[in-house]
FIMAR-854444 format. One record per residue (C-alpha): residue in one letter; x, y, z; residue number from 0. Coordinates in steps of 0.001 Angstrom, whole numbers. Layout:
# residues N
<site code="A" px="X" py="Y" pz="Z" pos="NUM"/>
...
END
This chain:
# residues 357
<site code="X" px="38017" py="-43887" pz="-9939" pos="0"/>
<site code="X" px="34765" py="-45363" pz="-10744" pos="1"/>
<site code="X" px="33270" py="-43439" pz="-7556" pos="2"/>
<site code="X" px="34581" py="-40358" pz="-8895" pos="3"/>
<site code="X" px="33241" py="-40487" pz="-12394" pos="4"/>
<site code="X" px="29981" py="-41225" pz="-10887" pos="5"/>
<site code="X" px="30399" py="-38279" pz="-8604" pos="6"/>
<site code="X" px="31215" py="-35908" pz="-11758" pos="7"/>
<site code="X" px="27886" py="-37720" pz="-13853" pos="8"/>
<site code="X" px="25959" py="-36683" pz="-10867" pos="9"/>
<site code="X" px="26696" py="-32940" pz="-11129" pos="10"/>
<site code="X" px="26967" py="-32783" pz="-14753" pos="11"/>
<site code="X" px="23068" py="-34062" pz="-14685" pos="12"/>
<site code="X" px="21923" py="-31580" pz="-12192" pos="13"/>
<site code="X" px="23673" py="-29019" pz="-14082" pos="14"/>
<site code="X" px="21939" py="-29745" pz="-16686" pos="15"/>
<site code="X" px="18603" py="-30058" pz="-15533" pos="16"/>
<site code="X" px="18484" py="-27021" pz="-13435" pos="17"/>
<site code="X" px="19605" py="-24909" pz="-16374" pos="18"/>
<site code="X" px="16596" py="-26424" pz="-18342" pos="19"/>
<site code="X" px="14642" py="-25938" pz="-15865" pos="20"/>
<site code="X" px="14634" py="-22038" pz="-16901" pos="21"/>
<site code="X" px="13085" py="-22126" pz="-20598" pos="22"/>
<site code="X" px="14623" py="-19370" pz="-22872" pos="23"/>
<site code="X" px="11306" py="-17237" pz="-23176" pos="24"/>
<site code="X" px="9539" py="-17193" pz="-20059" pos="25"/>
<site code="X" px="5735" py="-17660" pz="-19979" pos="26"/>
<site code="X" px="4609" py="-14579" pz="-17932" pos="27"/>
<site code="X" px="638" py="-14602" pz="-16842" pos="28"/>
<site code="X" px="-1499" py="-11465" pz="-15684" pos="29"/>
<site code="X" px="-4871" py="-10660" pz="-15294" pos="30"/>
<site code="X" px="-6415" py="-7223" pz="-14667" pos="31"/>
<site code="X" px="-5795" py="-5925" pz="-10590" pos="32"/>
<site code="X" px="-6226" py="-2345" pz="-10848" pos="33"/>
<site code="X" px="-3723" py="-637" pz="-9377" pos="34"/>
<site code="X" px="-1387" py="-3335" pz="-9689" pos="35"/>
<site code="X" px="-2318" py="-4096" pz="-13273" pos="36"/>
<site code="X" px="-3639" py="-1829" pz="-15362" pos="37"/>
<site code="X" px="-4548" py="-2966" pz="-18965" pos="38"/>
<site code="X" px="-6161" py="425" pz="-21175" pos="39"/>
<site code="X" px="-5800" py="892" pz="-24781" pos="40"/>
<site code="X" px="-4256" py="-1954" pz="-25600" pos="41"/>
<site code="X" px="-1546" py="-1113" pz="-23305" pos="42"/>
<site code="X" px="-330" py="-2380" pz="-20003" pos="43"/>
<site code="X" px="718" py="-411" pz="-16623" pos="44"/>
<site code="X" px="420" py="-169" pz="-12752" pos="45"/>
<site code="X" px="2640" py="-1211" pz="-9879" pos="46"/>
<site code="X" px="3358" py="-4877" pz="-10804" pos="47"/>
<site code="X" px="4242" py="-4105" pz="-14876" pos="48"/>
<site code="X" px="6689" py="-1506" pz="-13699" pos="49"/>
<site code="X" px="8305" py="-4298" pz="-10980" pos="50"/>
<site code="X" px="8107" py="-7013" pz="-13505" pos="51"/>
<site code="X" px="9848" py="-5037" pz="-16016" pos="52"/>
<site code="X" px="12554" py="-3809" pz="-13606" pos="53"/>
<site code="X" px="13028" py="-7302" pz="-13128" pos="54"/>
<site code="X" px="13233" py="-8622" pz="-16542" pos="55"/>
<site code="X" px="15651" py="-5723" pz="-17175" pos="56"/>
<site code="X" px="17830" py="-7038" pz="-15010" pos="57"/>
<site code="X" px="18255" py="-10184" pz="-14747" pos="58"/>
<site code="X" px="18174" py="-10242" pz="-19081" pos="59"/>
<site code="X" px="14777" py="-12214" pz="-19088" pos="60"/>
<site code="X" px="13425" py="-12748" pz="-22199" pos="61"/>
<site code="X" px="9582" py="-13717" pz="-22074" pos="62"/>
<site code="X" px="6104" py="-13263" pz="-23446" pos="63"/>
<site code="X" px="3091" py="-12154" pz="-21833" pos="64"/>
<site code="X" px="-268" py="-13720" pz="-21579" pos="65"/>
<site code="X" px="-3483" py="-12698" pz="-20188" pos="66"/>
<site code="X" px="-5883" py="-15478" pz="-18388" pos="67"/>
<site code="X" px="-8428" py="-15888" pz="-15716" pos="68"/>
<site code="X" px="-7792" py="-15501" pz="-12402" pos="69"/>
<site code="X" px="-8906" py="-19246" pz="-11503" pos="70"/>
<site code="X" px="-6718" py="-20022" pz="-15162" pos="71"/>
<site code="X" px="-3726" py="-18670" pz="-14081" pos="72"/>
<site code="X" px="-3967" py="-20417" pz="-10786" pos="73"/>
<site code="X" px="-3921" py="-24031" pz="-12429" pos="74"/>
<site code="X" px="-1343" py="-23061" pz="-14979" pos="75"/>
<site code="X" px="694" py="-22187" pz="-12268" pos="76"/>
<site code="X" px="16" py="-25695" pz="-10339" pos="77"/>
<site code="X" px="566" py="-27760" pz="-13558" pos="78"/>
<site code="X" px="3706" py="-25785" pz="-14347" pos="79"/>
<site code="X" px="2355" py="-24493" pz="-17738" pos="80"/>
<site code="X" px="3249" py="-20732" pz="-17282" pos="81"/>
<site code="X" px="6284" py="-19182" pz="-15380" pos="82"/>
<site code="X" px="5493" py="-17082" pz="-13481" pos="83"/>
<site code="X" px="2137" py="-14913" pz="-12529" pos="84"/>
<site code="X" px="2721" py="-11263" pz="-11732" pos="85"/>
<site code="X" px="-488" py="-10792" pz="-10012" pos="86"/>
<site code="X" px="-498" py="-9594" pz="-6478" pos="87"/>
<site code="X" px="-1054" py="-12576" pz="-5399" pos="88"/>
<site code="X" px="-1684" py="-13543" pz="-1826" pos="89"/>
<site code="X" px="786" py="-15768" pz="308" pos="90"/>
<site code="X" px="-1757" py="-18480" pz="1414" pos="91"/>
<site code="X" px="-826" py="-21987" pz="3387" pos="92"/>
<site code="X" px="-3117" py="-23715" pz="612" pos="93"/>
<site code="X" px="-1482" py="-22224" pz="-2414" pos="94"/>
<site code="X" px="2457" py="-22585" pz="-704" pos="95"/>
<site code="X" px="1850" py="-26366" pz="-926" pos="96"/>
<site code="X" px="1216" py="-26504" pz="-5009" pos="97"/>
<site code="X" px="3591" py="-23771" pz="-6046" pos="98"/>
<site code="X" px="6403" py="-21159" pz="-5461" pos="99"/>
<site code="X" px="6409" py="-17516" pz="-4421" pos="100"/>
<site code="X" px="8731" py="-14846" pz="-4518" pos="101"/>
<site code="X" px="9784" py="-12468" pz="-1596" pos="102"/>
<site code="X" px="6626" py="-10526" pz="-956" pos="103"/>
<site code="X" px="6722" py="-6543" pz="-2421" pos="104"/>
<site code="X" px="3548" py="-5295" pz="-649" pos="105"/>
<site code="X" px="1732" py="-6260" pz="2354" pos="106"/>
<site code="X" px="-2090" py="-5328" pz="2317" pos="107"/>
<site code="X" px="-5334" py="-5499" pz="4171" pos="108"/>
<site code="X" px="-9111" py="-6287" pz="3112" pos="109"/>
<site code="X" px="-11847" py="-4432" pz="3651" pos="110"/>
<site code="X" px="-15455" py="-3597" pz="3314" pos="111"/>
<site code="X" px="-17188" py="-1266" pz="712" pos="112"/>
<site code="X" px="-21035" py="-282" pz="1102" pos="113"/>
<site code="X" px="-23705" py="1995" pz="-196" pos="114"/>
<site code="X" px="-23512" py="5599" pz="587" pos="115"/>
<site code="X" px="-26497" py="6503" pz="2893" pos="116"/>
<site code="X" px="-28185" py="9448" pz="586" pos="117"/>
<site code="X" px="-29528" py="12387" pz="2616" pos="118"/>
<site code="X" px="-33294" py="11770" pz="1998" pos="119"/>
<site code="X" px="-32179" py="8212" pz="3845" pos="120"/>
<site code="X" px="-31000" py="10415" pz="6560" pos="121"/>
<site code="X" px="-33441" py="12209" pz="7253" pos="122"/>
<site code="X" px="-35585" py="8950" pz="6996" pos="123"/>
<site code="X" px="-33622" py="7110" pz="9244" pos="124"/>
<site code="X" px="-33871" py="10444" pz="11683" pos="125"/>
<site code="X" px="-37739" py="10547" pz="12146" pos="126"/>
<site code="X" px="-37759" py="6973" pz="12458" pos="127"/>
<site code="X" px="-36627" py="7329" pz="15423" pos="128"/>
<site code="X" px="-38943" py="9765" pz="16675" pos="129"/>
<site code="X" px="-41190" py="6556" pz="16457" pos="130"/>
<site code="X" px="-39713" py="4708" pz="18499" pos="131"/>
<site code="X" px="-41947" py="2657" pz="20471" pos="132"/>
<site code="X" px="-40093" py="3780" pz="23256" pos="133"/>
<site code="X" px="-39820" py="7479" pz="22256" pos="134"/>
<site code="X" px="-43968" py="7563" pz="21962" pos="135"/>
<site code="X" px="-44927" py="6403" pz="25404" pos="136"/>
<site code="X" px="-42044" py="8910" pz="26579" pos="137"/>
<site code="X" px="-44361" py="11394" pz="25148" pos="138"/>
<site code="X" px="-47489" py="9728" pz="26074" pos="139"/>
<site code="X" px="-46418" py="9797" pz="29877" pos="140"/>
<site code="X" px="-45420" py="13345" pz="29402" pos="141"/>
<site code="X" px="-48391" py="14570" pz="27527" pos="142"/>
<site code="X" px="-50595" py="13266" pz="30664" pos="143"/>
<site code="X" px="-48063" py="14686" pz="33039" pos="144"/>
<site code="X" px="-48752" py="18317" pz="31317" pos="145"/>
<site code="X" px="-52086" py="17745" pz="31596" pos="146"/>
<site code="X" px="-52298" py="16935" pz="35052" pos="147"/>
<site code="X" px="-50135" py="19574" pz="36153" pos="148"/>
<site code="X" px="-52293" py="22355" pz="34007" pos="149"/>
<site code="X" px="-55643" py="20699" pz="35210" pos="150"/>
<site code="X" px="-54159" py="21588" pz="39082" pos="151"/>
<site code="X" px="-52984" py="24616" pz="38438" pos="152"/>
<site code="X" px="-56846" py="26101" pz="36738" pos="153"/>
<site code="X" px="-58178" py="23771" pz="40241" pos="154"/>
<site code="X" px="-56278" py="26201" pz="42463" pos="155"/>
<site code="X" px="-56313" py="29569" pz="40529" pos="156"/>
<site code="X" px="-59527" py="29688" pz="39040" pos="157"/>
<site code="X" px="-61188" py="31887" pz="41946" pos="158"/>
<site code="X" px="-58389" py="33227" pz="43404" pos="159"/>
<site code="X" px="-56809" py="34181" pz="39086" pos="160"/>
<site code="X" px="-59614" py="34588" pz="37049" pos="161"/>
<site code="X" px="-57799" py="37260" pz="34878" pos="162"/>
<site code="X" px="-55397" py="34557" pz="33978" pos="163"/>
<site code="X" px="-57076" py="30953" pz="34442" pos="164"/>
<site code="X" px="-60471" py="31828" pz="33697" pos="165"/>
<site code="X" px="-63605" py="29748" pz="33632" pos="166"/>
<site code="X" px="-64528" py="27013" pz="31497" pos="167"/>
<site code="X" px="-62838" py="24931" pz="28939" pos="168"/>
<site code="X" px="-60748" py="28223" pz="28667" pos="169"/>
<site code="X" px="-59377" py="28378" pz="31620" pos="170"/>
<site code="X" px="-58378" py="24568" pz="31251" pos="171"/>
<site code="X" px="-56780" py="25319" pz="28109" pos="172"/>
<site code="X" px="-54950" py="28292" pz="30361" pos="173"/>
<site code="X" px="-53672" py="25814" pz="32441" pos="174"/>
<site code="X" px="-52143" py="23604" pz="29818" pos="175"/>
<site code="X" px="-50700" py="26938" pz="28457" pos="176"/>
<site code="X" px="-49008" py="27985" pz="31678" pos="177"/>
<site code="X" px="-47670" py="23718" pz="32143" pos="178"/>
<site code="X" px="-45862" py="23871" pz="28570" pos="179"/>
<site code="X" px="-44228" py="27241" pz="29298" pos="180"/>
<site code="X" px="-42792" py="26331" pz="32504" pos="181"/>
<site code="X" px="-42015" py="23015" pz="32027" pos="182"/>
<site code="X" px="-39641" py="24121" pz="29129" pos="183"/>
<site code="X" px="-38707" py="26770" pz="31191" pos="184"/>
<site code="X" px="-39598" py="29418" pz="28254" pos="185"/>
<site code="X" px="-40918" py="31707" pz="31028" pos="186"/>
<site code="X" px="-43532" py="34254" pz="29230" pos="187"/>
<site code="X" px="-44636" py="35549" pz="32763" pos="188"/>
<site code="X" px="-48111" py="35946" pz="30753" pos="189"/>
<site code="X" px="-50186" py="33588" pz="33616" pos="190"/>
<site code="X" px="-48447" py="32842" pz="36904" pos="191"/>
<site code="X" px="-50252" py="31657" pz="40174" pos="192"/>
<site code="X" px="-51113" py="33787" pz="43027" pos="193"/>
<site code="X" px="-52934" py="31641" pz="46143" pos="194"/>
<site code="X" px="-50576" py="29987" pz="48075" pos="195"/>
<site code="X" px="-51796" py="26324" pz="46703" pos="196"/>
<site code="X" px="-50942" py="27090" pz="43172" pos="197"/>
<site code="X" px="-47734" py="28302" pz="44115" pos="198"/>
<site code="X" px="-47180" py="25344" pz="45617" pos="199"/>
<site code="X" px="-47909" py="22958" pz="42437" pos="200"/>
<site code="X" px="-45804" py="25600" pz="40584" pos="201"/>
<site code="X" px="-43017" py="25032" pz="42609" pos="202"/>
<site code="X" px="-43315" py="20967" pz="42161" pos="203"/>
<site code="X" px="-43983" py="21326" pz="38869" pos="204"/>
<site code="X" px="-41001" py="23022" pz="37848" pos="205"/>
<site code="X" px="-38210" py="20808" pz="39362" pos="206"/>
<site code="X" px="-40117" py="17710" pz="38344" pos="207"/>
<site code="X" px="-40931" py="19117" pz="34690" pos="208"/>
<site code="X" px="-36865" py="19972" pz="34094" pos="209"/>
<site code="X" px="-35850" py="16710" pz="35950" pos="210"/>
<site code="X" px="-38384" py="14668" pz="33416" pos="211"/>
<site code="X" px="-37595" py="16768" pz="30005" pos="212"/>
<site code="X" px="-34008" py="16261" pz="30828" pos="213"/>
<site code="X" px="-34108" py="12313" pz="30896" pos="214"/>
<site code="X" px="-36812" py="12466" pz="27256" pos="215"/>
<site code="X" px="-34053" py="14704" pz="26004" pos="216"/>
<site code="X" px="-31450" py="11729" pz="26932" pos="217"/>
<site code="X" px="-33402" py="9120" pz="25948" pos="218"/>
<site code="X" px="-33976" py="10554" pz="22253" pos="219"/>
<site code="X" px="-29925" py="10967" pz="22211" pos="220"/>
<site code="X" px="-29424" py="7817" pz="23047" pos="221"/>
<site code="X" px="-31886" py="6531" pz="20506" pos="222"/>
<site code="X" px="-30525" py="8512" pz="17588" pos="223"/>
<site code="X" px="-27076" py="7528" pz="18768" pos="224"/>
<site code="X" px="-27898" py="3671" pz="18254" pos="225"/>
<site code="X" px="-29109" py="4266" pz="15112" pos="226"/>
<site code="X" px="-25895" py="5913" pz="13633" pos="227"/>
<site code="X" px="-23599" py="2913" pz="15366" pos="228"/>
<site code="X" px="-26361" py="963" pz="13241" pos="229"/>
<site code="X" px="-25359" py="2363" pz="10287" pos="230"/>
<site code="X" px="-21785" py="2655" pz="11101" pos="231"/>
<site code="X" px="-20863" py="-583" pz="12053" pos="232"/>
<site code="X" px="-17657" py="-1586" pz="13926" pos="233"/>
<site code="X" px="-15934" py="-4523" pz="12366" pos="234"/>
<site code="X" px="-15888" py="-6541" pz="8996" pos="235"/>
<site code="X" px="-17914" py="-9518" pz="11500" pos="236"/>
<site code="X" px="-21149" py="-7212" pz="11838" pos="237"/>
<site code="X" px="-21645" py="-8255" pz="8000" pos="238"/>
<site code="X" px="-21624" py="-12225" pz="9017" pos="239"/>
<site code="X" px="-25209" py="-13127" pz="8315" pos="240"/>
<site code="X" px="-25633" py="-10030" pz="5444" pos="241"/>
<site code="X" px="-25555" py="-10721" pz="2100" pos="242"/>
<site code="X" px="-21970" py="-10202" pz="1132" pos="243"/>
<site code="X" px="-19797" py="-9912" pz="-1954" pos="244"/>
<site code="X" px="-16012" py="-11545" pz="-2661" pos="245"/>
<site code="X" px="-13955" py="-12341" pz="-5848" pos="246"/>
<site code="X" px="-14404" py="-16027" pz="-6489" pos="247"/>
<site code="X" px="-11611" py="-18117" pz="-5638" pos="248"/>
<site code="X" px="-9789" py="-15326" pz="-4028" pos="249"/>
<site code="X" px="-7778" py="-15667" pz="-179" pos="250"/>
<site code="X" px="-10566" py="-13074" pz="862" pos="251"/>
<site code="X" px="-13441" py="-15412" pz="336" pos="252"/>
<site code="X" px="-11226" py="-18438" pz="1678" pos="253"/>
<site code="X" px="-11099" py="-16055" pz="4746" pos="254"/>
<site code="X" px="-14551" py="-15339" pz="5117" pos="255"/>
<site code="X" px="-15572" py="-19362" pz="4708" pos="256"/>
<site code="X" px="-13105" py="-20232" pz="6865" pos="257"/>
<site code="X" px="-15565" py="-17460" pz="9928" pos="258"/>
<site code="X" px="-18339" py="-19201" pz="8578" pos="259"/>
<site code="X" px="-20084" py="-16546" pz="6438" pos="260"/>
<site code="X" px="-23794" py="-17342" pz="5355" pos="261"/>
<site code="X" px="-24448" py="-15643" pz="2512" pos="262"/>
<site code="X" px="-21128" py="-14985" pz="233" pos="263"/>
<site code="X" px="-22479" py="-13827" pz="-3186" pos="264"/>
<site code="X" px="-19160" py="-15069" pz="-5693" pos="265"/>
<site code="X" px="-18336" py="-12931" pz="-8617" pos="266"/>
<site code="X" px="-15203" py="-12942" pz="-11268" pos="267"/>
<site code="X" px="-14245" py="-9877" pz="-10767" pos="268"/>
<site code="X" px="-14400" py="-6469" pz="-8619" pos="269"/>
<site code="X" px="-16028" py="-4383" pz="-11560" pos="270"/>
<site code="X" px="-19251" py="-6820" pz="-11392" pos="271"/>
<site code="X" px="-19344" py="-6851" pz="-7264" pos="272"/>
<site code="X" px="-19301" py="-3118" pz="-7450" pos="273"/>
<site code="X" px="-22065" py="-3138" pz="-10113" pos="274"/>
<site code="X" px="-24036" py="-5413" pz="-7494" pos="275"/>
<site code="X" px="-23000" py="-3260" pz="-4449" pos="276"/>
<site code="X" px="-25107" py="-229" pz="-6492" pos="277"/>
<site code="X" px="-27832" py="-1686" pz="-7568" pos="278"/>
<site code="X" px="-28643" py="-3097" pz="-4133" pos="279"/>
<site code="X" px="-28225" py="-6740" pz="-4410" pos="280"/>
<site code="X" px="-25466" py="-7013" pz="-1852" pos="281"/>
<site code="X" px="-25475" py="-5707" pz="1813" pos="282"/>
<site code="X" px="-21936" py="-5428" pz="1079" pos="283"/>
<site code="X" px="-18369" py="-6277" pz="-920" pos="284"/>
<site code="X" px="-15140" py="-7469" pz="364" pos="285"/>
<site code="X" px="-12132" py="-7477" pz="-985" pos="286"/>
<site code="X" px="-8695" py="-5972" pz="-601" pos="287"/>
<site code="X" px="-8207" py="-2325" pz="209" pos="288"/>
<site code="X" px="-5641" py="-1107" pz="-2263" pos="289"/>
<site code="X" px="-7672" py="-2276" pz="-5120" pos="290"/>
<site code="X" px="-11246" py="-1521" pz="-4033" pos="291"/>
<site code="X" px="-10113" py="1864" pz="-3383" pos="292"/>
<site code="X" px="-8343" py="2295" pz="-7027" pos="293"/>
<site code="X" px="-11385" py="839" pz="-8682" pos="294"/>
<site code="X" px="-13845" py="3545" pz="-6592" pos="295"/>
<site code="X" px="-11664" py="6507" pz="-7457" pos="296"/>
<site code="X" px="-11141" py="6005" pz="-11506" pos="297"/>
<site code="X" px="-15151" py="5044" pz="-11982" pos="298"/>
<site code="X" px="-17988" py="7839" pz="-11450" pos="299"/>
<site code="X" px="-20937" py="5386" pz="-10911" pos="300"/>
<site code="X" px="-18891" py="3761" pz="-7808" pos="301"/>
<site code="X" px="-18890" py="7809" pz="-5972" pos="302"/>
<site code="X" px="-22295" py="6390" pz="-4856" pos="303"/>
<site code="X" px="-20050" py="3572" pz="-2481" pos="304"/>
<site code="X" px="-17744" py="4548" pz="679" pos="305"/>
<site code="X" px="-14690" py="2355" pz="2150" pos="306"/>
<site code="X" px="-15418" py="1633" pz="5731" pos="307"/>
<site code="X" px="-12689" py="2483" pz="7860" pos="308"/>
<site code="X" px="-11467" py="-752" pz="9466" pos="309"/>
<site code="X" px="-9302" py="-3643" pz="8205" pos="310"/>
<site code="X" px="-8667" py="-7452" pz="8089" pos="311"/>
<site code="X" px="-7200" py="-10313" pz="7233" pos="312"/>
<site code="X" px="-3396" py="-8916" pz="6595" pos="313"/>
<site code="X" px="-2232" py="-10570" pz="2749" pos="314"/>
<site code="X" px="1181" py="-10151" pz="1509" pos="315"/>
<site code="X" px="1426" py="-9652" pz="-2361" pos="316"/>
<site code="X" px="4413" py="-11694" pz="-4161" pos="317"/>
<site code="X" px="4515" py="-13310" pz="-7942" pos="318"/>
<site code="X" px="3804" py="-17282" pz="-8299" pos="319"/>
<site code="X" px="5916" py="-19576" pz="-9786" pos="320"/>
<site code="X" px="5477" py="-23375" pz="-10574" pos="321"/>
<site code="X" px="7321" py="-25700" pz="-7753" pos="322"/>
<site code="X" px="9917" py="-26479" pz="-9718" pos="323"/>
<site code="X" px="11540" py="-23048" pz="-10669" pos="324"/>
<site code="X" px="13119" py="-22697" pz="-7299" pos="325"/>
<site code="X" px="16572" py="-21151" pz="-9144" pos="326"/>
<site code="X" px="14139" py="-18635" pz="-11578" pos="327"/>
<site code="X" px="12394" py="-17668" pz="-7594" pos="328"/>
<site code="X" px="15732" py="-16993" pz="-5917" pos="329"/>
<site code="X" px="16981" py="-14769" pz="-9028" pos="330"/>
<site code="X" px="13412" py="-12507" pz="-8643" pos="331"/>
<site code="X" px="13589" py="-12414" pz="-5349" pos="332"/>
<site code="X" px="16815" py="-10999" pz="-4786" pos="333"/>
<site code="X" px="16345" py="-8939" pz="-7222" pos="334"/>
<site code="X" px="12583" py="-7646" pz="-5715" pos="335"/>
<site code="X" px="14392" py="-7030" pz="-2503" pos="336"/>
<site code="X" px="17166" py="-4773" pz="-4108" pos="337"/>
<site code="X" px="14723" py="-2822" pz="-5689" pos="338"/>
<site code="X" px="12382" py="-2554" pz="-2879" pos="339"/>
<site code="X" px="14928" py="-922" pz="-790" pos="340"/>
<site code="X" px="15393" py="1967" pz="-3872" pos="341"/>
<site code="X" px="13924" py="5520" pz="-3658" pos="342"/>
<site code="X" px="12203" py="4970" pz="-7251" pos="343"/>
<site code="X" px="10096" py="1754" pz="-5735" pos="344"/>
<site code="X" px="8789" py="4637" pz="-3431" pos="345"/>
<site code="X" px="7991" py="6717" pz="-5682" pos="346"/>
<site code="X" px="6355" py="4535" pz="-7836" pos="347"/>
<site code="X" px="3700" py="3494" pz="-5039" pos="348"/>
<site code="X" px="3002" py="6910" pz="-4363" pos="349"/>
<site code="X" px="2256" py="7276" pz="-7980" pos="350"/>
<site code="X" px="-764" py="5395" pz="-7551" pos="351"/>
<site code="X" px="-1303" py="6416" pz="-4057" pos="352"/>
<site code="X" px="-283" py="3461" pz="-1652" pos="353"/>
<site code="X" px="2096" py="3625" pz="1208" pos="354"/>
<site code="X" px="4559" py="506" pz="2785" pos="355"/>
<site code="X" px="3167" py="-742" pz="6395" pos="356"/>
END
């Protein structure tokens, strides 16, 4: 008997406490994570409000919003004074070991945003390479190779060709004349050799002139091709000793530390690392893809940056709850899950332009 009321004070505690472990009027965090949250006018929308409120509307959850810091909302959530954040926050090992997170609603990527390379930089970039130490003794061997040729070409025709290769300084200038056309094959027909010597160094001289313009032509689109991969780079690791931009405290800048980045320039929030991005203090700014992209579109003075086309570090979105609220994380979850699987979650994404992966 004794073991049996013991048994039934046992439950009738953890009944207890687990139903006061949900308060009446839930403490609900957010800060601004355009598309996800959207705050304008007063007013609140994107991706997350419209989940959160599907939630709430379901499961009868009463509860009061209230805007913090990113790093803020964080500790709150570790010292169990909020609960719940409905940030999109990012499923990390680190953060799983101080609180609680819901089934995850959105997977994502991060990604890299630079400076749009403005035509007069083009066309910069484009002669540079025309001075390429490499390109100029190209020439330089080439140059002397003309020369030669139209040097042995007046040698052999001046007596036997004056009408064409005539005496003189003129008739050396003929010769260098008669070299350019044929070595680019242009083929005026204006000068040609008649003895039998200068149609001999003709006859070098135009196999050897096409074989050598043909590997100056290579060369130059080989250089200009190295300078666009230049610009264009690969992969997110190219940008490992450039001066780079993250949010502070974010799984993004935990993911970049962790490759041993040099120069990670920290900043509160994506609005002030895009500011930095245009006026040239960063090589570069990280961050994830969905919400670098929303923040590009909606501002004018960001048209001036470009998304690079690759991907990394895969994060899965869910909200955060304090360790303790493991009943209050089952309830969302389900309920995320259920509504995840509806047509108007679909809709909804494509509302602000994101697809599932």
């Amino acid at each position: 008997m004794k073991n049996f009321l013991l048994v039934a004070l046992l439950l009738c505690t953890h009944q207890w406490s687990t139903a006061q472990s949900i308060p009446d009027t839930l403490k609900v965090a957010f800060t601004q994570a355009p598309p996800f949250i959207i705050e304008a006018d007063g007013k609140l929308e994107g991706i997350n409000i419209w989940l959160w409120n599907k939630v709430a509307q379901e499961l009868d959850i009463i509860y009061e919003l209230q805007p913090m810091g990113f790093r803020e909302m964080l500790e709150a959530l570790y010292d169990g004074s909020i609960d719940v954040s409905i940030n999109p926050l990012t499923i990390t090992s680190e953060r799983n070991k101080k609180m609680n997170f819901t089934h995850s609603y959105y997977a994502s990527h991060s990604t890299v945003v630079v400076a749009k390379t403005s035509s007069f930089q083009q066309i910069t970039q484009f002669l540079r390479s025309f001075f390429n130490l490499n390109f100029l003794k190209g020439m330089s061997i080439l140059l002397f190779i003309i020369s030669l040729f139209g040097v042995a070409i007046w040698s052999a025709e001046r007596r036997a060709n004056p009408q064409d290769f005539r005496s003189g300084w003129k008739g050396i200038w003929d010769g260098l004349w008669w070299s350019v056309v044929t070595m680019t094959t242009v083929g005026y027909g204006d000068k040609s050799p008649k003895s039998r010597m200068g149609k001999f160094i003709a006859l070098i001289w135009m196999f050897s002139g096409l074989l050598f313009i043909s590997g100056l032509t290579a060369s130059v689109a080989s250089m200009l091709t190295v300078d666009q991969l230049k610009s264009n780079p690969e992969g997110f690791i190219e940008y490992k000793d450039a001066a780079v931009g993250c949010i502070k405290n974010s799984s993004t800048s935990e993911f970049l530390e962790a490759l041993f980045f040099n120069n990670i320039q920290p900043y509160n929030n994506v609005t002030a690392g895009l500011d930095a991005l245009v006026n040239q203090e960063i090589d570069a700014f990280l961050y994830d893809e969905p919400i670098l992209k929303y923040r590009i579109h909606q501002n004018l003075k960001f048209q001036r940056l470009r998304v690079l086309p690759f991907q990394f570090d895969l994060q899965f979105y869910a909200f955060g709850l304090p360790e303790d609220r493991l009943e209050l994380r089952d309830k969302i979850s389900q309920k995320i899950l259920e509504i995840m699987e509806s047509m108007e979650w679909k809709m909804v994404l494509k509302e602000y332009d994101l697809s599932e992966i």
